[in-house]
C-alpha positions in Angstrom: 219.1 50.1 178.7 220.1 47.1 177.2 216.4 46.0 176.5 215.9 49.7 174.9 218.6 49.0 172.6 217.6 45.9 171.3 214.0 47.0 171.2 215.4 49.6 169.1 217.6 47.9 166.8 214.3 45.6 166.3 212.5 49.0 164.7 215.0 50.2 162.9 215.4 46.4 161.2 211.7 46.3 160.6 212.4 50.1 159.0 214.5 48.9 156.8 212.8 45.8 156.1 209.4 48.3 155.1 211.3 50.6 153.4 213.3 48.0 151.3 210.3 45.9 150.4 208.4 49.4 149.6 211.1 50.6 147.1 211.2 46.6 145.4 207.7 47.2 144.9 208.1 50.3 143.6 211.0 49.3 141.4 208.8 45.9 139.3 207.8 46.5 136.2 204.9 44.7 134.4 204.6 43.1 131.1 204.0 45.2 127.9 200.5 45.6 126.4 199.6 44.2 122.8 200.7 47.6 120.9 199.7 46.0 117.6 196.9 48.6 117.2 200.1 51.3 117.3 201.0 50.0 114.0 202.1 52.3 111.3 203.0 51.8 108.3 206.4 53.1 107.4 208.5 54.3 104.0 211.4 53.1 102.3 214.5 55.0 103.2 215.9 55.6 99.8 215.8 59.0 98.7 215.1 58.1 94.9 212.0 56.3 96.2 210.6 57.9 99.1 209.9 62.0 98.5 209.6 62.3 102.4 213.6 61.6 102.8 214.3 63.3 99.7 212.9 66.3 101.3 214.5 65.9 104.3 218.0 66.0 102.7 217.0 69.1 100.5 215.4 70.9 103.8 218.6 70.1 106.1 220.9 71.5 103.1 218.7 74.6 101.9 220.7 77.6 102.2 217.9 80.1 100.7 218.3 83.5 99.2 216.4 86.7 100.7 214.3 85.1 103.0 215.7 86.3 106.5 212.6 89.2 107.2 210.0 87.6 105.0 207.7 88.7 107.3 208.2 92.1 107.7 207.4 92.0 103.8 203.5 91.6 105.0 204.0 94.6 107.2 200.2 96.7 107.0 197.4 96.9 104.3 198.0 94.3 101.6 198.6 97.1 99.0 201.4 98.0 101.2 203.0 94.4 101.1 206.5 94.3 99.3 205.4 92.4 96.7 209.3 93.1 94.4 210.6 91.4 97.6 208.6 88.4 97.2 209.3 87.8 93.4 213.0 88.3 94.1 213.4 85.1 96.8 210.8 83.2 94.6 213.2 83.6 91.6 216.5 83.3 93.7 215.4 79.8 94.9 213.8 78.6 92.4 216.1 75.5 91.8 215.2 75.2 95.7 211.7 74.9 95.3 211.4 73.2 92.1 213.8 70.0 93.6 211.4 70.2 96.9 208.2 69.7 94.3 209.6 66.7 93.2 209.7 65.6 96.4 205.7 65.5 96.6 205.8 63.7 92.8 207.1 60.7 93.7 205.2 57.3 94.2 205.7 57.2 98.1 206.0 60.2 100.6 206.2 58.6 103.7 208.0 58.7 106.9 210.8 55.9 106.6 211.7 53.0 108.3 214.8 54.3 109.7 214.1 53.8 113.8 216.2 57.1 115.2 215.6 60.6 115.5 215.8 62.1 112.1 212.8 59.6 110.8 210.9 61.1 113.6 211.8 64.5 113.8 210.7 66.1 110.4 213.0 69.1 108.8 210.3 72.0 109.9 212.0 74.8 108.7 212.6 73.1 105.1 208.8 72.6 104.3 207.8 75.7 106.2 209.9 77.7 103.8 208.8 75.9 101.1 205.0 76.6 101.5 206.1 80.0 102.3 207.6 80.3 98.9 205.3 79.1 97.1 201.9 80.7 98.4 204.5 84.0 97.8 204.5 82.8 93.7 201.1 82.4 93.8 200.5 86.0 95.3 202.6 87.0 92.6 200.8 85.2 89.9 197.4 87.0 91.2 199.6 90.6 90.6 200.9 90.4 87.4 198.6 87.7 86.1 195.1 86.4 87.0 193.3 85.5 90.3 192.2 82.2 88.6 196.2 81.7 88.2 196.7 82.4 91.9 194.2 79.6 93.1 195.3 76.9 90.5 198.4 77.6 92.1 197.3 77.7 95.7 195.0 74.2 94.7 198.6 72.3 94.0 200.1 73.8 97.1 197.3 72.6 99.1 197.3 69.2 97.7 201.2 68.9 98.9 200.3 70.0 102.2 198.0 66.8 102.4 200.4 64.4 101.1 202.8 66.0 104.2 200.1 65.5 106.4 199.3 62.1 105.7 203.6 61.0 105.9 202.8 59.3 109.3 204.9 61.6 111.2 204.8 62.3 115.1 202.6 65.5 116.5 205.8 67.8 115.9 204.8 66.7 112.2 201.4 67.5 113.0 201.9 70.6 114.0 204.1 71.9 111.1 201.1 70.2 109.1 199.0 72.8 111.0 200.9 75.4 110.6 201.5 75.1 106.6 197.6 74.6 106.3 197.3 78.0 107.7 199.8 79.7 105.4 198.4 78.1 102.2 194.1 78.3 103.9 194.8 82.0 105.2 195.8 83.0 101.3 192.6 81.3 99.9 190.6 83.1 102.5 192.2 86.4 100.9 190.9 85.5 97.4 187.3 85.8 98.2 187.2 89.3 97.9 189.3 88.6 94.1 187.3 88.8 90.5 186.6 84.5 90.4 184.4 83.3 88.4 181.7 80.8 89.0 183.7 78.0 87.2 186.7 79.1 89.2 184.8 78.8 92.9 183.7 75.5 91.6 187.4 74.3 90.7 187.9 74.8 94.5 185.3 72.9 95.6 186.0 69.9 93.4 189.9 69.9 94.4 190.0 71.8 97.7 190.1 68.0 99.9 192.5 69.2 102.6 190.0 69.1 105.5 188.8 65.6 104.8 192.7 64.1 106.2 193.1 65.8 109.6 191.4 62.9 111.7 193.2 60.6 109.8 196.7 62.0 110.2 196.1 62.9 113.7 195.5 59.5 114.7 198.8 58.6 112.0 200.3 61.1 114.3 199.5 59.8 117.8 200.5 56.4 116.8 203.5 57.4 115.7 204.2 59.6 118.8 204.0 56.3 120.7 206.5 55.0 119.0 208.3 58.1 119.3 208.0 58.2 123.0 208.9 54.8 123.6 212.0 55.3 121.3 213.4 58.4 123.7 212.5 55.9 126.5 214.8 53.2 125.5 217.2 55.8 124.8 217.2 56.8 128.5 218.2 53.9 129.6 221.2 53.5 127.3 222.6 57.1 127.6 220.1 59.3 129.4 223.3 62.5 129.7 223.9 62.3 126.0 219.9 61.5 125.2 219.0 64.9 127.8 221.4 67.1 126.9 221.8 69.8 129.2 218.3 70.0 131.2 219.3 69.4 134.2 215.7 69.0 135.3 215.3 65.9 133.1 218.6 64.5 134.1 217.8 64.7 137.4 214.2 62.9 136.8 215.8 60.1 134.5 218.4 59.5 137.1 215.8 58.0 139.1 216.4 54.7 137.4 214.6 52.3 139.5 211.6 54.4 139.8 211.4 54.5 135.8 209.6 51.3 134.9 209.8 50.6 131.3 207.3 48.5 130.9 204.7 50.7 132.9 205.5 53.6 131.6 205.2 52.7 127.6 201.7 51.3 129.2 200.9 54.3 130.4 202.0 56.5 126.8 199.8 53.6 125.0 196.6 54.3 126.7 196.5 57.6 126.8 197.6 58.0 123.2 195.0 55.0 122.2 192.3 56.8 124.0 193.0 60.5 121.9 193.0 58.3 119.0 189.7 56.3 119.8 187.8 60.2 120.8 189.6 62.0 117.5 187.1 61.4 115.1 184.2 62.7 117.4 183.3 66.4 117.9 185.3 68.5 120.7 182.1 68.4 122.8 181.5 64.6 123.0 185.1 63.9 123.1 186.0 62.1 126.9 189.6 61.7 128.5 189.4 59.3 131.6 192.6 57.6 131.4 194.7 61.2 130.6 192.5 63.0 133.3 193.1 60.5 136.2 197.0 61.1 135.2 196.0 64.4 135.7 194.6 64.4 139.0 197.5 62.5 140.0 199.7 65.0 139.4 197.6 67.7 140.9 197.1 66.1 144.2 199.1 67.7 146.9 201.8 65.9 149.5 204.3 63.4 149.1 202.1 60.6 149.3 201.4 60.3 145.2 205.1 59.6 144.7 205.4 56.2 146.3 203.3 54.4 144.4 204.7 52.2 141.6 206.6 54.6 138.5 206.4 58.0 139.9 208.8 59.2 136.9 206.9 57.4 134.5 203.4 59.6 135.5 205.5 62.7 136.0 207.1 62.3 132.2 203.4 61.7 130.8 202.1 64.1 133.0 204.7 66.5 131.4 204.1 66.2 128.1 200.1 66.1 128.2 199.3 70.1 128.0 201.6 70.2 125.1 199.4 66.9 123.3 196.2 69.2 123.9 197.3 72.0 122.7 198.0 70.0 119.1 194.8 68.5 119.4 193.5 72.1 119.4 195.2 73.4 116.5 194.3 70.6 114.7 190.9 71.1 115.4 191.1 74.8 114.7 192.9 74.4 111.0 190.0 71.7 109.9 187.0 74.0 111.1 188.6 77.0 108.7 189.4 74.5 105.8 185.1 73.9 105.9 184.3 77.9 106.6 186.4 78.3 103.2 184.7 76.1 101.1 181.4 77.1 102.7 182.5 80.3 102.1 183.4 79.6 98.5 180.1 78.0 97.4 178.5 80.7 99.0 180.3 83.2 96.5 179.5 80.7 93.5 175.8 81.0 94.8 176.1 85.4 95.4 177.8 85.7 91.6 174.5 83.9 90.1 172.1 85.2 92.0 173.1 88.1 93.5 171.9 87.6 96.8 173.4 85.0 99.9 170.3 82.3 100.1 168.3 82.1 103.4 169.9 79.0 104.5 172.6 76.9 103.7 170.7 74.1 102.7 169.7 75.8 99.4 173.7 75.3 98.2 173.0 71.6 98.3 173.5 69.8 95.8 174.3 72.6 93.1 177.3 74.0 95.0 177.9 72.0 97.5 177.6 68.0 98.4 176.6 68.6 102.3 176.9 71.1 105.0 180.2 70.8 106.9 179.9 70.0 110.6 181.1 72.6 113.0 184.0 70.4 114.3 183.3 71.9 117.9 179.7 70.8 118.7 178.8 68.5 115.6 175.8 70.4 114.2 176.1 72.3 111.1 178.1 75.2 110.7 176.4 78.5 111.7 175.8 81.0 108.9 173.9 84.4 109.4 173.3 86.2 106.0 172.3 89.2 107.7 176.2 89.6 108.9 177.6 88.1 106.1 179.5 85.6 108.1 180.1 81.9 108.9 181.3 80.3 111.9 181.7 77.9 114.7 180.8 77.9 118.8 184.6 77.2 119.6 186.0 75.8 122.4 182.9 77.3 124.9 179.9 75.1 122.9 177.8 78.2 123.1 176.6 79.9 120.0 176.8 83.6 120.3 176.1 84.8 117.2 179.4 85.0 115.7 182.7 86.7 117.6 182.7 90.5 118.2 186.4 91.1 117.8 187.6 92.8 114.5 188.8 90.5 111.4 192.1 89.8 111.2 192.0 91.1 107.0 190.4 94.6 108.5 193.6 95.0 110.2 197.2 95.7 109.6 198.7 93.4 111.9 198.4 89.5 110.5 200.1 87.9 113.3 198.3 89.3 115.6 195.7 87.0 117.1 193.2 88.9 119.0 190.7 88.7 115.3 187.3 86.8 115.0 189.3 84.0 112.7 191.2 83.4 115.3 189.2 83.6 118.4 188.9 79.9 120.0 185.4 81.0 121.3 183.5 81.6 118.5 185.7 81.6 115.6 184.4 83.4 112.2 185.1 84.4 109.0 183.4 87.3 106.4 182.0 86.4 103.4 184.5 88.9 102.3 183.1 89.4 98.6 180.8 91.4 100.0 180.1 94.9 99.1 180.3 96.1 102.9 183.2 94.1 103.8 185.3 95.8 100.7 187.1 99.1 101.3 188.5 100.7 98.3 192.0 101.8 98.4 193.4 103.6 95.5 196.5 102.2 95.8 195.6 98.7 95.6 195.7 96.8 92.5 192.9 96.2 90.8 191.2 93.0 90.1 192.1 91.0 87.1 
């Protein structure tokens, strides 16, 4: 009995010993990589200097007037639209809107140098809101004025939209860039079916630039999102309850102190953000993840076993916020593809309003109307056109060209935020030469054409 014992005590020393030199393992961190090639370059934080914290300020103190249901204002046909709506919150915050346009004017528009959240975390309502407004005064402007108006108007807009795209922010900045594209893009797309001249479809062309800076600001964007994420990590360790908030998930995860290494884990948030950055500027198709898809597989693999090796909580956090990285990557993608249908789209009207007829081939707009065929940002090849159909558009997310999508287009419809339309389907995404004749319905209660 007594030899049991001692054999036993013996074991359960060794355990301890094994477990204890396991969980020191687990627990040493490694040196940092060189993270020079994370460098971004950042703004001055004076507001009479830098627009970008200007706008900030006005977007956190905006208290706007008759904007609550904007939406419901685009309710059905666009003859149905409550267009005495619109001009009422464009004239109740104009003061608003002309303060946040001198916010783009200034010398530097730049995310500042101020190292805590509200440098990172841009004021999205504030800019949203703004675009909003002002692709509303625009509509306005192609009512009661001219459709040439309307897209000198739209032109500026878009040109502010680039300057916020190219501020340096993180991919919630991104994002919002995205999304403001589409308000201000979506509008343009409408006035292909308007009375525009040939000079005015050439005005476009010259000053419509807003898909050459996406690859540029998403890799501004991923950069900065390291930054971003090593930030919230060094926040973790100084007050993770107060950093978390109430998620008692995360809590729970961060409370796993010695299984968080630092080190490792901003290691692991620089490669996979330098590898998005180094595939960015290539088409979807070519683009390759091995870094972000072994994390992947990690966390994919069943049992217990992937969780003692070294920074469990460090792949589990990265592992986490990977789907929502892709899915920016995506949007990103999408919102460039549609910025080069619509100026395809344009020089093909340019070319229909001489000539009467859509050319064979797209070739024929260059140089005239166009300086080269835009790549389909999907597959790298030149974006598909079929004259027949009167349409443009990409192979999407699937690589496979199909001929164009079959689903009804989102202008056909009553329902804009609805996304089951061609322009918005991620498999073969399209858009109608809407100018014409068979894509116009007339609608006696629509305004006529200036």
């Amino acid at each position: 009995m007594r030899k049991f014992l001692k054999v036993f005590i013996i074991l359960v020393a060794v355990c301890f010993v094994l477990i204890g030199g396991r969980l020191y393992w687990m627990a040493q961190d490694e040196p940092a990589l060189d993270y020079s090639l994370m460098t971004v370059e950042l703004g001055s934080s004076d507001p009479e200097v830098n627009g970008y914290v200007r706008m900030q300020t006005l977007s956190d103190e905006r208290e706007l007037v008759g904007m609550e249901d904007y939406y419901e204002w685009m309710d059905g046909a666009r003859a149905e639209w409550n267009f005495e709506a619109m001009a009422e919150a464009v004239e109740g915050n104009r003061e608003w809107m002309d303060a946040m346009r001198a916010c783009f004017q200034l010398d530097e528009f730049r995310v500042h140098e101020n190292s805590d959240l509200v440098a990172f975390i841009p004021s999205i309502g504030g800019v949203r809101d703004y675009v909003q407004l002002r692709t509303f005064e625009a509509m306005l402007s192609g009512v009661n004025d001219s459709f040439s108006s309307e897209l000198d108007q739209l032109l500026v807009l878009s040109n502010e939209v680039e300057i916020y795209a190219k501020s340096s922010g993180s991919l919630i900045h991104l994002l919002t860039s995205d999304a403001i594209a589409g308000i201000v893009q979506r509008e343009l797309y409408a006035l292909l079916e308007a009375d525009l001249s040939v000079e005015d479809c050439r005005q476009f062309l010259e000053f419509f630039t807003l898909p050459e800076i996406w690859t540029d600001a998403g890799i501004n964007a991923f950069r900065q999102e390291f930054w971003f994420s090593v930030y919230c990590l060094n926040l973790t360790r100084k007050d993770p309850n107060e950093f978390l908030g109430e998620s008692a998930y995360m809590q729970k995860l961060f409370a796993q102190q010695p299984f968080l290494n630092l080190n490792r884990t901003k290691n692991i948030f620089y490669q996979v953000n330098y590898e998005i950055i180094a595939q960015l500027p290539k088409p979807v198709s070519e683009r390759r993840y091995p870094y972000g898809d072994s994390i992947v597989e990690w966390i994919e693999t069943p049992g217990f076993s992937r969780f003692l090796g070294r920074n469990p909580v460090g792949m589990i956090i990265c592992a986490i916020v990977m789907p929502a990285t892709e899915k920016v990557v995506e949007a990103t993608d999408r919102v460039e593809m549609y910025g080069e249908q619509l100026r395809l789209a344009f020089a093909l009207k340019a070319y229909y309003s001489e000539h009467g007829n859509l050319p064979e081939s797209l070739d024929v707009l260059v140089p005239d109307y166009i300086s080269e065929i835009p790549m389909d940002r999907f597959d790298g090849q030149a974006m598909r056109y079929d004259p027949d159909a009167g349409i443009l558009y990409s192979v999407g997310n699937d690589f496979e060209d199909w001929g164009g999508s079959e689903l009804p287009f989102e202008f056909q419809n009553e329902d804009i935020y609805a996304e089951d339309f061609a322009e918005k389907d991620v498999s073969e995404p399209t858009l109608a030469l809407r100018f014409l004749p068979w894509f116009q319905v007339a609608d006696e209660d629509e305004p006529a054409a200036e």
